[in-house]
C-alpha positions as CSV (number, residue, x, y, z in Angstrom):
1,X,-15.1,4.4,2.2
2,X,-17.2,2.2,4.8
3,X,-15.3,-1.2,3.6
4,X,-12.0,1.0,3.9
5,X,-12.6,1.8,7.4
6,X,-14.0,-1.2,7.9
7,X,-10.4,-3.1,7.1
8,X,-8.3,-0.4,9.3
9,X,-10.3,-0.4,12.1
10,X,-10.2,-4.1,12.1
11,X,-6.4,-4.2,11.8
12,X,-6.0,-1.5,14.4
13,X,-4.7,-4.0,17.3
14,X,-3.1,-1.3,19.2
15,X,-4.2,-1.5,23.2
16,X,-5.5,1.7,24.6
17,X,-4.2,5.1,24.0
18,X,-1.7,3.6,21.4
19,X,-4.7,2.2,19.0
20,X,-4.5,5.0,15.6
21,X,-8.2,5.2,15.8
22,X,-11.1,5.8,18.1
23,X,-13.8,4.6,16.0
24,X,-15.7,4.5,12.3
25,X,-15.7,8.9,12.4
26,X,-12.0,9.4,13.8
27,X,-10.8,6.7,10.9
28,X,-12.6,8.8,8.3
29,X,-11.3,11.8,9.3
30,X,-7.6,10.8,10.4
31,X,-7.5,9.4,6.9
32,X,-8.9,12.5,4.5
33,X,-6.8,14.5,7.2
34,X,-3.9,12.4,5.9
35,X,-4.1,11.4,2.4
36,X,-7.0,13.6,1.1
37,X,-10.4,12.2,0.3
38,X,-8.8,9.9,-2.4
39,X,-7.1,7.9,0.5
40,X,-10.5,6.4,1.4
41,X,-10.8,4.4,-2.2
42,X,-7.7,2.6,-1.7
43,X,-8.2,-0.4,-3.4
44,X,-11.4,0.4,-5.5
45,X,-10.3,0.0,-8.8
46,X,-9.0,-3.6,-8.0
47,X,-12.5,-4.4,-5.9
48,X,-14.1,-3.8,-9.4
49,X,-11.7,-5.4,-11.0
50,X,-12.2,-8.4,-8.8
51,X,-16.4,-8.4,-9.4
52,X,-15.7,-9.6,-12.9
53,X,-14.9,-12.8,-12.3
54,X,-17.0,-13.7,-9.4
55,X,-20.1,-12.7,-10.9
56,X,-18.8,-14.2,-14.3
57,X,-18.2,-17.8,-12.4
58,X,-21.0,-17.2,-10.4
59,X,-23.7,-16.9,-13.6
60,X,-22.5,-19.0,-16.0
61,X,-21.5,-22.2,-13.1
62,X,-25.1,-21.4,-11.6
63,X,-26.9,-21.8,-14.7
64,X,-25.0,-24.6,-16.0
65,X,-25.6,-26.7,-13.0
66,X,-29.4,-25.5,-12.5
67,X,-29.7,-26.9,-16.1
68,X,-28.4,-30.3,-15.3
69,X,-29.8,-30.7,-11.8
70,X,-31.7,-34.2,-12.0
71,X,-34.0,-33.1,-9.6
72,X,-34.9,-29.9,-10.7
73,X,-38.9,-31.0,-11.1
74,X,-39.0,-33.3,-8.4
75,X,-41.3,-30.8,-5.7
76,X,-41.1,-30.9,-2.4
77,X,-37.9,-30.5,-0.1
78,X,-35.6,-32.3,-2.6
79,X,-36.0,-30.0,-5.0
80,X,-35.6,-27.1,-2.8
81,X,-32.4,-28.3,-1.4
82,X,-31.0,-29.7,-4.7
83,X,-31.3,-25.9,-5.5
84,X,-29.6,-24.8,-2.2
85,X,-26.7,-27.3,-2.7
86,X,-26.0,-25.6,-6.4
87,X,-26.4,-22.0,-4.8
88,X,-24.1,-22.7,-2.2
89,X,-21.8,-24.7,-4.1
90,X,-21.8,-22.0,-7.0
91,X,-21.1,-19.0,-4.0
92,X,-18.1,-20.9,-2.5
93,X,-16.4,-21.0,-5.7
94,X,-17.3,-17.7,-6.9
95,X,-15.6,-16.8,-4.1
96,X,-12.6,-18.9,-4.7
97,X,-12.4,-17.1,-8.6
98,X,-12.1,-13.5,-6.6
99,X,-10.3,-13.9,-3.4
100,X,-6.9,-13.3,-5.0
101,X,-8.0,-9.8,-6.0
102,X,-9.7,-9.0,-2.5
103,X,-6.4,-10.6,-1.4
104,X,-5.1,-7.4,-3.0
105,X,-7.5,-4.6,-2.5
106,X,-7.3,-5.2,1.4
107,X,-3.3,-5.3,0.8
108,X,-4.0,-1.6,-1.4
109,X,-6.0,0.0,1.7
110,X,-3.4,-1.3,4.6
111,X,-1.4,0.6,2.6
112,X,-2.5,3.5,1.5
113,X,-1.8,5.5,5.1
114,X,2.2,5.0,3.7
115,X,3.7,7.7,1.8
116,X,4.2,7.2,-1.7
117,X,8.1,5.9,-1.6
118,X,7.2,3.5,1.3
119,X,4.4,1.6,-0.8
């Protein structure tokens, strides 16, 4: 419900007294008002959907890189960043493997305050 709220409060661009919202409490309550309490999990089933392959790219590319990092024994600060460079590198794409299904669990919660035909 948080990362619902989290994505229509951001969108809510309105100025003033013609924003939809007035805060993390209204939203909540405006939307289980609404849609019932199953209107603040718009998007769930996709999000876990979506952890699948981020943690699957994000496992297997980290351990096959940690495995053939040359300077995995070396001590000191070049070991430490070699390691960095690999986490960071292995994030950015796990990232890359899942954004088209946050792509569509945001797109599932901007809608989900539309009536069923409208969707």
């Amino acid at each position: 419900p948080l990362d619902y709220a989290r994505t229509r409060l951001a969108s809510d661009v309105g100025q003033g007294d013609k924003k939809d919202f007035n805060g993390l409490a209204d939203c909540l309550k405006k939307t289980v008002q609404k849609n019932g309490i199953g209107g603040l999990y718009g998007g769930f089933t996709i999000s876990v959907i979506g952890i699948i392959p981020y943690r699957g790219v994000y496992f297997g590319l980290y351990d096959s890189l940690a495995s053939k990092n040359p300077y995995k024994k070396a001590g000191g600060v070049l070991q430490i960043a070699s390691k960095f460079a690999i986490a960071q590198a292995v994030a950015i794409t796990a990232g890359y493997a899942s954004y088209p299904f946050d792509t569509v669990r945001r797109r599932l919660q901007m809608q989900s305050e539309k009536p069923v035909e409208e969707r």
